[in-house]
N, CA and C atoms as a LAMMPS dump frame, in Angstrom:
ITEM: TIMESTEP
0
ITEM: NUMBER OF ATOMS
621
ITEM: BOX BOUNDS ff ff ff
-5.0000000000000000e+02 5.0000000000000000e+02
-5.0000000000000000e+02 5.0000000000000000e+02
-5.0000000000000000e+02 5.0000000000000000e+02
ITEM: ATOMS id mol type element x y z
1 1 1 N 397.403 -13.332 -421.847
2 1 2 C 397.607 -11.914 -421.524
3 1 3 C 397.568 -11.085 -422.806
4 2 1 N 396.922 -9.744 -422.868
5 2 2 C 396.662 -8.935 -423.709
6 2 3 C 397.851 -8.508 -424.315
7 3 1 N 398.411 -8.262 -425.666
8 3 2 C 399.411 -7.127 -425.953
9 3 3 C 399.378 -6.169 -424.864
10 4 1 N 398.993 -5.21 -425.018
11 4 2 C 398.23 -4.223 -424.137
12 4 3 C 398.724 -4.673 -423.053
13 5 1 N 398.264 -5.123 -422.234
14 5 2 C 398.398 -5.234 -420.699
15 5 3 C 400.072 -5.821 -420.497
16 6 1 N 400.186 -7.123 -421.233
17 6 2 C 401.976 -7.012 -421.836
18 6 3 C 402.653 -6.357 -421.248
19 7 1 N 402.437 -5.196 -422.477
20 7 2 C 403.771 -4.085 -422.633
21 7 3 C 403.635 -3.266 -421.655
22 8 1 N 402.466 -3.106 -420.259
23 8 2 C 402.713 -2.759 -419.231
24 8 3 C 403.788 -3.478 -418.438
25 9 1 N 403.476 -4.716 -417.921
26 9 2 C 404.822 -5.276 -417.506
27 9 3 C 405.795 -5.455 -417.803
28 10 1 N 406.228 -4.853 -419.257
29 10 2 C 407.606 -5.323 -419.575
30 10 3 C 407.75 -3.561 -420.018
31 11 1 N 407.276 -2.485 -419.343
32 11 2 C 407.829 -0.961 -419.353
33 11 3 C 408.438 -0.557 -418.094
34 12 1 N 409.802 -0.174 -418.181
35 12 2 C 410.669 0.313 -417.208
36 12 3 C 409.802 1.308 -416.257
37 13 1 N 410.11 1.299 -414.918
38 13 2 C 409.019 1.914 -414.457
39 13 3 C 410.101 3.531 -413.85
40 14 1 N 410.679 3.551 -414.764
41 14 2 C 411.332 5.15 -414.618
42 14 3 C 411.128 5.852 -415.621
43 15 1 N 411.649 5.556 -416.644
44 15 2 C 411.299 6.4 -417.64
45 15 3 C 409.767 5.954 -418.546
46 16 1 N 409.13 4.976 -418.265
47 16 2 C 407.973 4.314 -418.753
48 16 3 C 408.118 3.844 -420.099
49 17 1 N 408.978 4.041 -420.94
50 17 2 C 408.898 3.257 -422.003
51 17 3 C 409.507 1.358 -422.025
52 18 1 N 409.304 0.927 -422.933
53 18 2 C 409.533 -0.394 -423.252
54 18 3 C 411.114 -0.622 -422.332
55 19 1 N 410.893 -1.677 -421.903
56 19 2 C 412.332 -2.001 -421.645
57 19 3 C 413.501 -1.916 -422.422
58 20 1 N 413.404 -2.797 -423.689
59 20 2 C 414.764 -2.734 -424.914
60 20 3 C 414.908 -1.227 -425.284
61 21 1 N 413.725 -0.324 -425.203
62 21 2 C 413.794 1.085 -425.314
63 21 3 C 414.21 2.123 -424.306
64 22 1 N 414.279 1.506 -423.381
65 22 2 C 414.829 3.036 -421.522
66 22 3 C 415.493 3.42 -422.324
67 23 1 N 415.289 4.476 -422.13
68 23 2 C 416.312 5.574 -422.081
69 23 3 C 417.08 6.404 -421.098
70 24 1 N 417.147 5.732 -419.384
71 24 2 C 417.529 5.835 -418.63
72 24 3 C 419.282 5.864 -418.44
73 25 1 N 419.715 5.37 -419.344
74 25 2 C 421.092 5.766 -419.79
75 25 3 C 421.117 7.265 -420.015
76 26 1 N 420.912 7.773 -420.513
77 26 2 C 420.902 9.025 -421.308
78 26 3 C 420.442 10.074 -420.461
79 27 1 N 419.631 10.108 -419.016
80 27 2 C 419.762 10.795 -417.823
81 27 3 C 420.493 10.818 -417.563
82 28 1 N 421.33 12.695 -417.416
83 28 2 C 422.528 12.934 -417.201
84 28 3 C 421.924 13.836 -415.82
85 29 1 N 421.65 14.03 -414.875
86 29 2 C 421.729 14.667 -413.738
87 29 3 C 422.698 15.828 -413.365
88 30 1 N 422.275 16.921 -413.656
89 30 2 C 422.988 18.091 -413.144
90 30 3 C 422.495 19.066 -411.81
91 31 1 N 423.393 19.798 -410.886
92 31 2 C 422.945 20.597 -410.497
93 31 3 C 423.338 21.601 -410.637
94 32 1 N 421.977 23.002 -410.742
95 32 2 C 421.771 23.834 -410.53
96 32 3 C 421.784 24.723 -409.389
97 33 1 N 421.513 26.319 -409.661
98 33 2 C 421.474 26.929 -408.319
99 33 3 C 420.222 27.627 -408.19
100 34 1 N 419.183 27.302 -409.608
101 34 2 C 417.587 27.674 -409.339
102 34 3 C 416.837 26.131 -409.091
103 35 1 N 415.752 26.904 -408.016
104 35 2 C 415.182 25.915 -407.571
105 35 3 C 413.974 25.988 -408.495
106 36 1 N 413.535 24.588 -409.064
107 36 2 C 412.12 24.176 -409.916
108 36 3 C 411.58 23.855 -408.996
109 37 1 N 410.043 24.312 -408.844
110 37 2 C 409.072 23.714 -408.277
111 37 3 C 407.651 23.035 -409.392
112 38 1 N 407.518 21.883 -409.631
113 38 2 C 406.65 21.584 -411.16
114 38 3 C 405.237 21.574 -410.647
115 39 1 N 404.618 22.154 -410.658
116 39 2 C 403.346 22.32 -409.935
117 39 3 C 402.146 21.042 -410.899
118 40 1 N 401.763 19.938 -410.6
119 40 2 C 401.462 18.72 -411.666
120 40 3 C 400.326 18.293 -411.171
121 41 1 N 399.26 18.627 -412.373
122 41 2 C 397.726 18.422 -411.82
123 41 3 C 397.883 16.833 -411.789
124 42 1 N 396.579 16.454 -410.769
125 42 2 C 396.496 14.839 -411.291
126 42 3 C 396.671 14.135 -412.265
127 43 1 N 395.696 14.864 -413.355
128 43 2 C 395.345 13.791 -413.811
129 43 3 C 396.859 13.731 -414.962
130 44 1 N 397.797 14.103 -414.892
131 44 2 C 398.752 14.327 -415.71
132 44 3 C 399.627 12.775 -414.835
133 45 1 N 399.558 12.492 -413.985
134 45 2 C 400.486 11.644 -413.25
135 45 3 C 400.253 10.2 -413.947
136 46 1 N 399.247 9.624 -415.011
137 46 2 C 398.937 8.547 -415.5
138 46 3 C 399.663 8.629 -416.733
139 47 1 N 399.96 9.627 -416.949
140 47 2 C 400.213 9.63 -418.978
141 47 3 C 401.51 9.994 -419.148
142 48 1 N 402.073 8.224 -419.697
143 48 2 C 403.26 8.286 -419.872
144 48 3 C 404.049 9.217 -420.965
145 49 1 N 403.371 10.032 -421.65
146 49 2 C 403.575 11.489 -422.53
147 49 3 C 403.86 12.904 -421.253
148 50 1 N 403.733 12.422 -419.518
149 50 2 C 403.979 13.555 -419.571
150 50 3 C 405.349 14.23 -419.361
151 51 1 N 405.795 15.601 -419.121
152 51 2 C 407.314 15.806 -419.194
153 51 3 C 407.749 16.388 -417.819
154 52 1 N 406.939 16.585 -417.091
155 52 2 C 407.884 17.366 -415.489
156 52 3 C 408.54 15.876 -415.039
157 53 1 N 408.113 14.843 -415.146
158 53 2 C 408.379 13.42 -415.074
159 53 3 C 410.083 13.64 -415.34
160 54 1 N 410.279 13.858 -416.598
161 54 2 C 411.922 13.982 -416.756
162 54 3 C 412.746 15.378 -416.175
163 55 1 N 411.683 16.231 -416.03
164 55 2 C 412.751 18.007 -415.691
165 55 3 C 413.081 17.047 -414.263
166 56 1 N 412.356 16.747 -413.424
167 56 2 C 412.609 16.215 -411.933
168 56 3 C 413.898 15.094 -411.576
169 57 1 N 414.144 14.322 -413.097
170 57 2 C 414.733 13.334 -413.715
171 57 3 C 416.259 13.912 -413.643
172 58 1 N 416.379 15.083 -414.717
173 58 2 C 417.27 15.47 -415.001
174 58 3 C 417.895 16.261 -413.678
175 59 1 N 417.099 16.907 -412.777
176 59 2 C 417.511 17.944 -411.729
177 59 3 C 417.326 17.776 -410.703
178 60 1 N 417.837 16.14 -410.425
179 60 2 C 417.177 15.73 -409.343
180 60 3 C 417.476 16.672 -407.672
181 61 1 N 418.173 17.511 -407.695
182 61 2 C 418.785 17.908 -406.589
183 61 3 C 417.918 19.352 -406.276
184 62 1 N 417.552 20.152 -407.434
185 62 2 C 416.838 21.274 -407.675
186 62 3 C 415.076 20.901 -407.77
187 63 1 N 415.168 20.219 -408.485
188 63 2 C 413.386 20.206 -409.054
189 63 3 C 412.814 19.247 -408.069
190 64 1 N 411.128 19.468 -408.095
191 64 2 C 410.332 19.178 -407.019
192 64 3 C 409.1 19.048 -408.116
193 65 1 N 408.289 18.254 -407.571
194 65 2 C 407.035 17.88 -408.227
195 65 3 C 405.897 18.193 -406.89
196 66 1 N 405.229 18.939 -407.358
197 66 2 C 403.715 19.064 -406.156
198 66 3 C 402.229 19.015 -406.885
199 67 1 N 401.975 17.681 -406.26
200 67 2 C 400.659 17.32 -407.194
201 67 3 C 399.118 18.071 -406.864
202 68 1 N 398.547 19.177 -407.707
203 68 2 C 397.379 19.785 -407.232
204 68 3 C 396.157 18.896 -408.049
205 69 1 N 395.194 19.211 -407.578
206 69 2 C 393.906 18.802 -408.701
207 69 3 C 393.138 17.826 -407.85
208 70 1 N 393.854 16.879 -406.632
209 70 2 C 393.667 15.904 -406.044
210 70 3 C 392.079 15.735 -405.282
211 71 1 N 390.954 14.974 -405.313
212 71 2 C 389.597 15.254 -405.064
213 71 3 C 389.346 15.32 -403.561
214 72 1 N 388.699 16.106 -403.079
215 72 2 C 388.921 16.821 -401.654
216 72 3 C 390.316 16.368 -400.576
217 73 1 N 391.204 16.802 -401.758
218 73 2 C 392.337 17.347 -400.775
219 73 3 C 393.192 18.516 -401.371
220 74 1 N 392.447 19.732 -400.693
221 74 2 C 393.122 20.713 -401.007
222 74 3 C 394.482 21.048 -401.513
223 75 1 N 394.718 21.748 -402.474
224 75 2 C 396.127 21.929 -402.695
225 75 3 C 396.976 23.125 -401.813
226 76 1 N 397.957 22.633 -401.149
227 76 2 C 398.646 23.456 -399.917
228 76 3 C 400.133 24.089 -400.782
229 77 1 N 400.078 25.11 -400.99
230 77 2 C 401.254 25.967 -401.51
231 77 3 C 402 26.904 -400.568
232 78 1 N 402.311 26.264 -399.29
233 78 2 C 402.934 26.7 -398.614
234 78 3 C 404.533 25.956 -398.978
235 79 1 N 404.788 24.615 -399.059
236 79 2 C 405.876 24.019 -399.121
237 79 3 C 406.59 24.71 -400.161
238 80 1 N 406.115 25.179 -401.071
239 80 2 C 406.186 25.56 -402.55
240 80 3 C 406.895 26.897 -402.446
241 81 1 N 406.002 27.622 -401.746
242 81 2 C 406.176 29.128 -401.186
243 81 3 C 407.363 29.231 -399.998
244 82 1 N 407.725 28.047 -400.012
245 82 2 C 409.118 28.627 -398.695
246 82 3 C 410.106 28.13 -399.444
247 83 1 N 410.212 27.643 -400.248
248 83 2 C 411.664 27.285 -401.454
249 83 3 C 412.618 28.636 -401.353
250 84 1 N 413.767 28.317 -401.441
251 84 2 C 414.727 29.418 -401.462
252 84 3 C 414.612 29.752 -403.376
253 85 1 N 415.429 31.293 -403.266
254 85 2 C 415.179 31.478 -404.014
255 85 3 C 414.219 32.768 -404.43
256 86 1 N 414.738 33.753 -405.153
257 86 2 C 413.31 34.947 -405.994
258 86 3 C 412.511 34.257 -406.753
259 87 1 N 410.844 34.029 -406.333
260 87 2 C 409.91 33.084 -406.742
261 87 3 C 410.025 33.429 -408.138
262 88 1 N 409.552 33.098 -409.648
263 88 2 C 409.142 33.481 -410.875
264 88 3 C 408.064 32.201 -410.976
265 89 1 N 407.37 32.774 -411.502
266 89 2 C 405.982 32.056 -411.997
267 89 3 C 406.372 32.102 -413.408
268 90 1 N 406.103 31.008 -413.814
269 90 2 C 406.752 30.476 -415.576
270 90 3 C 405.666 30.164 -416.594
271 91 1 N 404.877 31.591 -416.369
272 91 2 C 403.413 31.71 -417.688
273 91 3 C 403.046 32.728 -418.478
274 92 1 N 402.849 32.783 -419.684
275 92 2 C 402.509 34.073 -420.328
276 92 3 C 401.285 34.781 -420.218
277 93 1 N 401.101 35.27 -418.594
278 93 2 C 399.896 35.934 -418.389
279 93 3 C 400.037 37.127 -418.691
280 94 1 N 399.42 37.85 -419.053
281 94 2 C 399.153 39.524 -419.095
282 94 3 C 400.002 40.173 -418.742
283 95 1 N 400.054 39.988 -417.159
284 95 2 C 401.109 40.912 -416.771
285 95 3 C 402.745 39.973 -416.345
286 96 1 N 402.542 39.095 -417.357
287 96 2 C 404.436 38.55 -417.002
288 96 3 C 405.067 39.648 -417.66
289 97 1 N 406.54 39.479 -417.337
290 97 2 C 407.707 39.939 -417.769
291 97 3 C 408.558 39.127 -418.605
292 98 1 N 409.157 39.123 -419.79
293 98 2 C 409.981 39.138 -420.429
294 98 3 C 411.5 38.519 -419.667
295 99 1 N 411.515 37.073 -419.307
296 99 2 C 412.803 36.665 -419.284
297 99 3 C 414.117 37.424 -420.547
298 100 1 N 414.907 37.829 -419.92
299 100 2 C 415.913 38.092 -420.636
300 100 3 C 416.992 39.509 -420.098
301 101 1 N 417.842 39.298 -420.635
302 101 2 C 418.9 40.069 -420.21
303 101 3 C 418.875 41.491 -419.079
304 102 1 N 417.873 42.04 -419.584
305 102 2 C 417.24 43.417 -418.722
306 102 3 C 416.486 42.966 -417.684
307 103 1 N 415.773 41.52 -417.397
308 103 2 C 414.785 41.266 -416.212
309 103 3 C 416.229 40.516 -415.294
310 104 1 N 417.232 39.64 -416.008
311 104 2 C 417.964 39.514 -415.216
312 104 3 C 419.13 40.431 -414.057
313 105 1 N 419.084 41.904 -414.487
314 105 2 C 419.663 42.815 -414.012
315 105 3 C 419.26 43.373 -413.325
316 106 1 N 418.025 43.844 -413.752
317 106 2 C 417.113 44.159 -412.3
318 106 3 C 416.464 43.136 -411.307
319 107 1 N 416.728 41.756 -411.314
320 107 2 C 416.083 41.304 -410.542
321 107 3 C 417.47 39.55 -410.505
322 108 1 N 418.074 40.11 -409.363
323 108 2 C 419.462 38.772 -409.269
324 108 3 C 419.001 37.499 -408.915
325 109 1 N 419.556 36.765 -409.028
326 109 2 C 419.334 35.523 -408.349
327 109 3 C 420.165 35.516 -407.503
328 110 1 N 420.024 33.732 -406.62
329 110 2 C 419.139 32.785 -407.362
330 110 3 C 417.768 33.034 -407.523
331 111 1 N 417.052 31.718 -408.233
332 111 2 C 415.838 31.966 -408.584
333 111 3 C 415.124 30.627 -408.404
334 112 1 N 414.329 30.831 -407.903
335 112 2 C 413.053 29.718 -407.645
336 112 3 C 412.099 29.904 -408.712
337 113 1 N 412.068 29.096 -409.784
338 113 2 C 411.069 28.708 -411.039
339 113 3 C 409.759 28.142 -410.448
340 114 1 N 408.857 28.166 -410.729
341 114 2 C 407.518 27.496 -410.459
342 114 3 C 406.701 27.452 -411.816
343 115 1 N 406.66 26.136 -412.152
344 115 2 C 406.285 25.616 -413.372
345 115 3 C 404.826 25.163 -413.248
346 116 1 N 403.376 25.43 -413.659
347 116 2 C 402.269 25.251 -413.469
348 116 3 C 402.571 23.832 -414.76
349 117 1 N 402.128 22.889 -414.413
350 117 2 C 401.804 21.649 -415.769
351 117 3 C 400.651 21.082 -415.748
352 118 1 N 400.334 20.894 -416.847
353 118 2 C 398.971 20.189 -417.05
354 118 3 C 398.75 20.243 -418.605
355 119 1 N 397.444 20.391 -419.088
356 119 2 C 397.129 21.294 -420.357
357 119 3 C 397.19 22.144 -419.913
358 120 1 N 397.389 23.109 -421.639
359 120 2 C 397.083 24.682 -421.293
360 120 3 C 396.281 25.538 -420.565
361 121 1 N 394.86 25.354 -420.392
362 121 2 C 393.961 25.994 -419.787
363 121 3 C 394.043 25.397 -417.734
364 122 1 N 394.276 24.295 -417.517
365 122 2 C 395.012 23.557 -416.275
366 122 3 C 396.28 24.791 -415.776
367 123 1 N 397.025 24.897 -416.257
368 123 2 C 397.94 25.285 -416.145
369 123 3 C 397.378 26.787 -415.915
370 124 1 N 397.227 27.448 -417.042
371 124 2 C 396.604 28.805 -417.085
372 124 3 C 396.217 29.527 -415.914
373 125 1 N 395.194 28.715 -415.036
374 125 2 C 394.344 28.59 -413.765
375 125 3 C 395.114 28.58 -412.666
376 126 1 N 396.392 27.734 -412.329
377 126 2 C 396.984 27.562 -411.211
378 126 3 C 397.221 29.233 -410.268
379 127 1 N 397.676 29.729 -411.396
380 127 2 C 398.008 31.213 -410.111
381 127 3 C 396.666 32.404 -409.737
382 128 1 N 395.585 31.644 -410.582
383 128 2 C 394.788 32.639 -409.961
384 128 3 C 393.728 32.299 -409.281
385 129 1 N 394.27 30.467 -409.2
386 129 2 C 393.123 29.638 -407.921
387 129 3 C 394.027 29.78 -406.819
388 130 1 N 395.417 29.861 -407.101
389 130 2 C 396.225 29.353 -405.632
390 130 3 C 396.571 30.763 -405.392
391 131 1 N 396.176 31.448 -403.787
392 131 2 C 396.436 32.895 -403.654
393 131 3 C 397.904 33.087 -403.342
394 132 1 N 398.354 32.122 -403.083
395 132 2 C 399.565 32.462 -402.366
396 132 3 C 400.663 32.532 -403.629
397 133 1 N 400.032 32.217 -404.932
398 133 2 C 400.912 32.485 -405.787
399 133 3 C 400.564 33.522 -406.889
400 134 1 N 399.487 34.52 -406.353
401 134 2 C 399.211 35.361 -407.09
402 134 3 C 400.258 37.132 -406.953
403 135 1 N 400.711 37.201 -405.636
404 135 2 C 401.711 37.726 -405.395
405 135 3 C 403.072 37.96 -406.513
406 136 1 N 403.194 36.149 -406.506
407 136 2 C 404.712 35.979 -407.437
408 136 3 C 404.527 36.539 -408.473
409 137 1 N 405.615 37.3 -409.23
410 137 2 C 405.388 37.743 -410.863
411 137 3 C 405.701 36.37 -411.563
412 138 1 N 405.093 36.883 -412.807
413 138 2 C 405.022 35.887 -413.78
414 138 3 C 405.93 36.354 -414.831
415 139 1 N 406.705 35.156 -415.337
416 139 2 C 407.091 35.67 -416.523
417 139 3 C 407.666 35.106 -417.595
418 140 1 N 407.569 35.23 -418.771
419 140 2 C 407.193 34.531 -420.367
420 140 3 C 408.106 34.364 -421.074
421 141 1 N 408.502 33.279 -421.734
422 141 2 C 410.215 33.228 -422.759
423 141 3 C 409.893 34.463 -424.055
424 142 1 N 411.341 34.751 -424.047
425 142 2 C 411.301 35.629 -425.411
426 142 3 C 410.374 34.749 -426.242
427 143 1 N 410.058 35.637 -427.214
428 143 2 C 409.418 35.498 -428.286
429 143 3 C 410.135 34.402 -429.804
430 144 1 N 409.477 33.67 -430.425
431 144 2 C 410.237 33.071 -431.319
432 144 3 C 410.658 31.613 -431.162
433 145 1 N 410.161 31.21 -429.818
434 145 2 C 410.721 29.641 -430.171
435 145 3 C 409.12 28.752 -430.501
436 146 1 N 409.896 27.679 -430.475
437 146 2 C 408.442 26.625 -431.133
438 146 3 C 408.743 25.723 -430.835
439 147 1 N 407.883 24.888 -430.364
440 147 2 C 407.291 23.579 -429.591
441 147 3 C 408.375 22.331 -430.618
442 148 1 N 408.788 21.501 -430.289
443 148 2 C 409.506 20.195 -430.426
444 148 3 C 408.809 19.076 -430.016
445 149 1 N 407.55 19.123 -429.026
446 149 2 C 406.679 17.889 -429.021
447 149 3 C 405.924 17.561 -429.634
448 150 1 N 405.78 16.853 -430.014
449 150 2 C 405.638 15.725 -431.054
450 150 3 C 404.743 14.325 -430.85
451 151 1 N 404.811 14.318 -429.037
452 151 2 C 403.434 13.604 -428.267
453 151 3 C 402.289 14.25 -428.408
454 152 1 N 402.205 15.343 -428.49
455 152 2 C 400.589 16.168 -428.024
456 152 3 C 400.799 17.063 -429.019
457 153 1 N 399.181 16.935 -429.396
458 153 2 C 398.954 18.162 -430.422
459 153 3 C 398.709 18.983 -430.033
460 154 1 N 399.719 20.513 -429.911
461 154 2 C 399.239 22.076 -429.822
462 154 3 C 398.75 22.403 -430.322
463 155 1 N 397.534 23.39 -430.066
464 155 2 C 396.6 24.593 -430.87
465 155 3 C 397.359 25.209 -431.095
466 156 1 N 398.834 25.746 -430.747
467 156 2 C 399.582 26.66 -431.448
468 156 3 C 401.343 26.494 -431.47
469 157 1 N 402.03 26.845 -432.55
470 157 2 C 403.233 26.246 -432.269
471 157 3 C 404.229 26.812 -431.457
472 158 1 N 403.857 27.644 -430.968
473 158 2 C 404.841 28.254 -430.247
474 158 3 C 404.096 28.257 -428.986
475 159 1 N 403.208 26.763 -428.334
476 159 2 C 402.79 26.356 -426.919
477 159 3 C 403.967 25.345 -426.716
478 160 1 N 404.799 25.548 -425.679
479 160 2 C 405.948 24.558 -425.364
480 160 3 C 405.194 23.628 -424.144
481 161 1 N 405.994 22.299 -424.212
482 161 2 C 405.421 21.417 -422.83
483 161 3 C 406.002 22.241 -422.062
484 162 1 N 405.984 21.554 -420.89
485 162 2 C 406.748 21.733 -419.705
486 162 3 C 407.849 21.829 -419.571
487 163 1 N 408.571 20.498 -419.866
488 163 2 C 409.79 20.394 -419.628
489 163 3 C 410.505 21.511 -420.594
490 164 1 N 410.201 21.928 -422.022
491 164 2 C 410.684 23.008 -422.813
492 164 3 C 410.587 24.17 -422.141
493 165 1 N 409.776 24.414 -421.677
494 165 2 C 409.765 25.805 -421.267
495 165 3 C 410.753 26.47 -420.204
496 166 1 N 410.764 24.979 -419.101
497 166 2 C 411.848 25.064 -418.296
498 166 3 C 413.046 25.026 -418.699
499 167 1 N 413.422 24.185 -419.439
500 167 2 C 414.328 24.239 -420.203
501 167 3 C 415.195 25.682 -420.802
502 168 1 N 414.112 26.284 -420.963
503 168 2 C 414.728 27.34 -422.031
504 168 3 C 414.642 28.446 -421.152
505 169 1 N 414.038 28.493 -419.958
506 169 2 C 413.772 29.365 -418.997
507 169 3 C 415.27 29.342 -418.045
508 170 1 N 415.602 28.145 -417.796
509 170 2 C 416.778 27.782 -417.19
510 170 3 C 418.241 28.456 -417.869
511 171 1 N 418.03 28.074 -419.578
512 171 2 C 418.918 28.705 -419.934
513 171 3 C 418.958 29.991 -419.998
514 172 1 N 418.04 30.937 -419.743
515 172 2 C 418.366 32.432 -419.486
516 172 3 C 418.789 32.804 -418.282
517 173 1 N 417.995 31.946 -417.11
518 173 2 C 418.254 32.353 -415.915
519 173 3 C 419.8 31.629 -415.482
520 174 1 N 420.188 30.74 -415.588
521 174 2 C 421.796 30.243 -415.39
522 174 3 C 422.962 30.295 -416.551
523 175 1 N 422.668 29.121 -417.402
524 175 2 C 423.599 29.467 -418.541
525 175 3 C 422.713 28.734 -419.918
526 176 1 N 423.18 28.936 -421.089
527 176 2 C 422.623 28.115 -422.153
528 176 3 C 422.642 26.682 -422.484
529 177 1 N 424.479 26.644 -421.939
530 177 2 C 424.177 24.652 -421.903
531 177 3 C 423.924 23.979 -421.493
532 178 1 N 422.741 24.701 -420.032
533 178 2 C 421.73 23.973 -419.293
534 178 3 C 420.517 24.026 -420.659
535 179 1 N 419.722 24.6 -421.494
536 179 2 C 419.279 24.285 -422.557
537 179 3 C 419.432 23.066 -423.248
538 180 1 N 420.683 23.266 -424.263
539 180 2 C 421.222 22.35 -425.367
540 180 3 C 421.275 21.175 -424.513
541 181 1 N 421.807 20.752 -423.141
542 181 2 C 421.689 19.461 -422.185
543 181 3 C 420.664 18.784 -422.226
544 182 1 N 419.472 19.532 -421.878
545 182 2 C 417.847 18.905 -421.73
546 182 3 C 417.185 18.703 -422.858
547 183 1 N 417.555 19.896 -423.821
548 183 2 C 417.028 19.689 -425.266
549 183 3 C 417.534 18.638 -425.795
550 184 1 N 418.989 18.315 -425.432
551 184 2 C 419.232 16.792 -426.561
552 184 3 C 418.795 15.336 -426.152
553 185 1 N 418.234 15.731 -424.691
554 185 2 C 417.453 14.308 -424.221
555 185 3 C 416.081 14.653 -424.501
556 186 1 N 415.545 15.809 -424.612
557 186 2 C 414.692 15.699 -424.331
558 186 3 C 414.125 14.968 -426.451
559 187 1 N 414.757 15.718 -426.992
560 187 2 C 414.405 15.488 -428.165
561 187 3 C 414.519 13.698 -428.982
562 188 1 N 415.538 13.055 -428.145
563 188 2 C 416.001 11.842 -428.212
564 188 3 C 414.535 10.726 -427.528
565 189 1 N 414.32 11.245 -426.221
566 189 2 C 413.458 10.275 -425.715
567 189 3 C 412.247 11.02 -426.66
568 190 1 N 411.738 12.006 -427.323
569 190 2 C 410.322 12.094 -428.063
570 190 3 C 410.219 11.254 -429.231
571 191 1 N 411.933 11.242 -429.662
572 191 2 C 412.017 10.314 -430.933
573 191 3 C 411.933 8.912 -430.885
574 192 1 N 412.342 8.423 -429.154
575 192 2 C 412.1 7.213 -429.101
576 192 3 C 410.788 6.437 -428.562
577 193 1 N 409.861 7.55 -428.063
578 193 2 C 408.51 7.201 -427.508
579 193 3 C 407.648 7.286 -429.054
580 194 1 N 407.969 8.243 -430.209
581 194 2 C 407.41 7.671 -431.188
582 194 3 C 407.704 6.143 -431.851
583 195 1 N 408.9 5.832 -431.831
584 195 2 C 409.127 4.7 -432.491
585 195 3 C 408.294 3.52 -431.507
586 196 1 N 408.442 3.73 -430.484
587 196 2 C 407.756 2.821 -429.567
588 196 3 C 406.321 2.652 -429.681
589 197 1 N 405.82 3.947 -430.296
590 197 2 C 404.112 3.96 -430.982
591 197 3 C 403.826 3.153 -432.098
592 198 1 N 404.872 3.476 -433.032
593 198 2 C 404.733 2.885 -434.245
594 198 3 C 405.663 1.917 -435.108
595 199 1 N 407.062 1.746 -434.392
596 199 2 C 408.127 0.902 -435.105
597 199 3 C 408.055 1.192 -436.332
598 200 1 N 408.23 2.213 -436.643
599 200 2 C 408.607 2.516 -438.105
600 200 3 C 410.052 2.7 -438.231
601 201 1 N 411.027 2.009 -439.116
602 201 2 C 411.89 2.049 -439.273
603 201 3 C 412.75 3.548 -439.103
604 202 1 N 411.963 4.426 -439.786
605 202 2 C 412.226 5.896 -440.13
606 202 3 C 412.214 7.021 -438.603
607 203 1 N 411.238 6.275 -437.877
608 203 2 C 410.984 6.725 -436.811
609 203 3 C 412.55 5.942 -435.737
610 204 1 N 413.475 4.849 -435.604
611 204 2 C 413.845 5.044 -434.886
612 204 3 C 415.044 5.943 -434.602
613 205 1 N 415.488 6.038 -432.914
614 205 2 C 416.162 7.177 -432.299
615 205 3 C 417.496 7.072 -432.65
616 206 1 N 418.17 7.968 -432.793
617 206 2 C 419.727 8.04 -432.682
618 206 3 C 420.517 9.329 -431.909
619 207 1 N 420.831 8.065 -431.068
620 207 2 C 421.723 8.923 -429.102
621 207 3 C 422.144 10.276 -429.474
């Protein structure tokens, strides 16, 4: 048997890394009172780099995964579209709005998040192929933060994955130590999927 093919059978099939490595301890499960919907093209469902994988992880009671991209089978955004909840579309299109203190006053919760994932340009596309989500407003984290992944190379540093964005989206819309919660796993399992690339001493994680 191959290395390679190996370390498929001996990877936890929840969090996908190495067995001696899960980090399935360290899933702390909270609930919320906004509903995530992770909107997750295909071809994202193979690559153990991707992150709605853990937002769904962490929230298991709130978050939802709906797989589009799928080859003649239409993507149906009705299930998506009846979630409780004031819809927000979670992209920096043109006409989003500005998460933050003034969008939360004029506009209460709860709140139904809808997270487009994929690559950037994947993602980009979702609300203006799917009509039923062209309605929803869109809208964009303050200005000023920067990407922490460390799997995938961004064209720019202030492109967050998925799970960051929600993350930090969550903490405006509920409280902040829904943030600092996801951020300290989330930053723990990136540190430990590198060491798992490369076993470099320097590279491994600490809880």
């Amino acid at each position: 048997m191959s290395q390679r093919r190996a370390g498929i059978f001996n990877r936890c099939p929840a969090c996908r890394l190495n067995n001696n490595l899960c980090v399935c301890e360290f899933i702390r499960p909270r609930a919320i009172s906004t509903n995530v919907s992770l909107i997750v093209h295909v071809s994202e469902l193979k690559l153990t780099s991707n992150t709605a994988w853990f937002v769904q992880k962490l929230l298991p009671d709130n978050a939802q995964i709906f797989i589009r991209g799928k080859v003649e089978q239409p993507f149906d955004a009705d299930p998506v579209v009846r979630r409780s909840g004031t819809p927000l579309f979670l992209y920096p299109h043109e006409d989003a709005v500005t998460l933050d203190e003034t969008f939360l006053r004029a506009h209460p919760g709860p709140y139904h998040l809808i997270v487009p994932d994929g690559n950037w340009h994947q993602a980009r596309r979702v609300r203006k192929r799917e009509e039923k989500f062209g309605p929803i407003p869109a809208v964009k984290l303050p200005g000023g933060l920067l990407g922490e992944y460390r799997l995938r190379q961004a064209n720019q540093p202030y492109w967050l994955s998925t799970f960051e964005a929600t993350a930090h989206a969550l903490g405006i819309l509920e409280e902040k130590a829904i943030t600092e919660e996801m951020m300290k796993f989330f930053r723990y399992w990136v540190q430990t999927t590198i060491f798992n690339r490369t076993k470099k001493k320097s590279d491994r994680p600490v809880p």
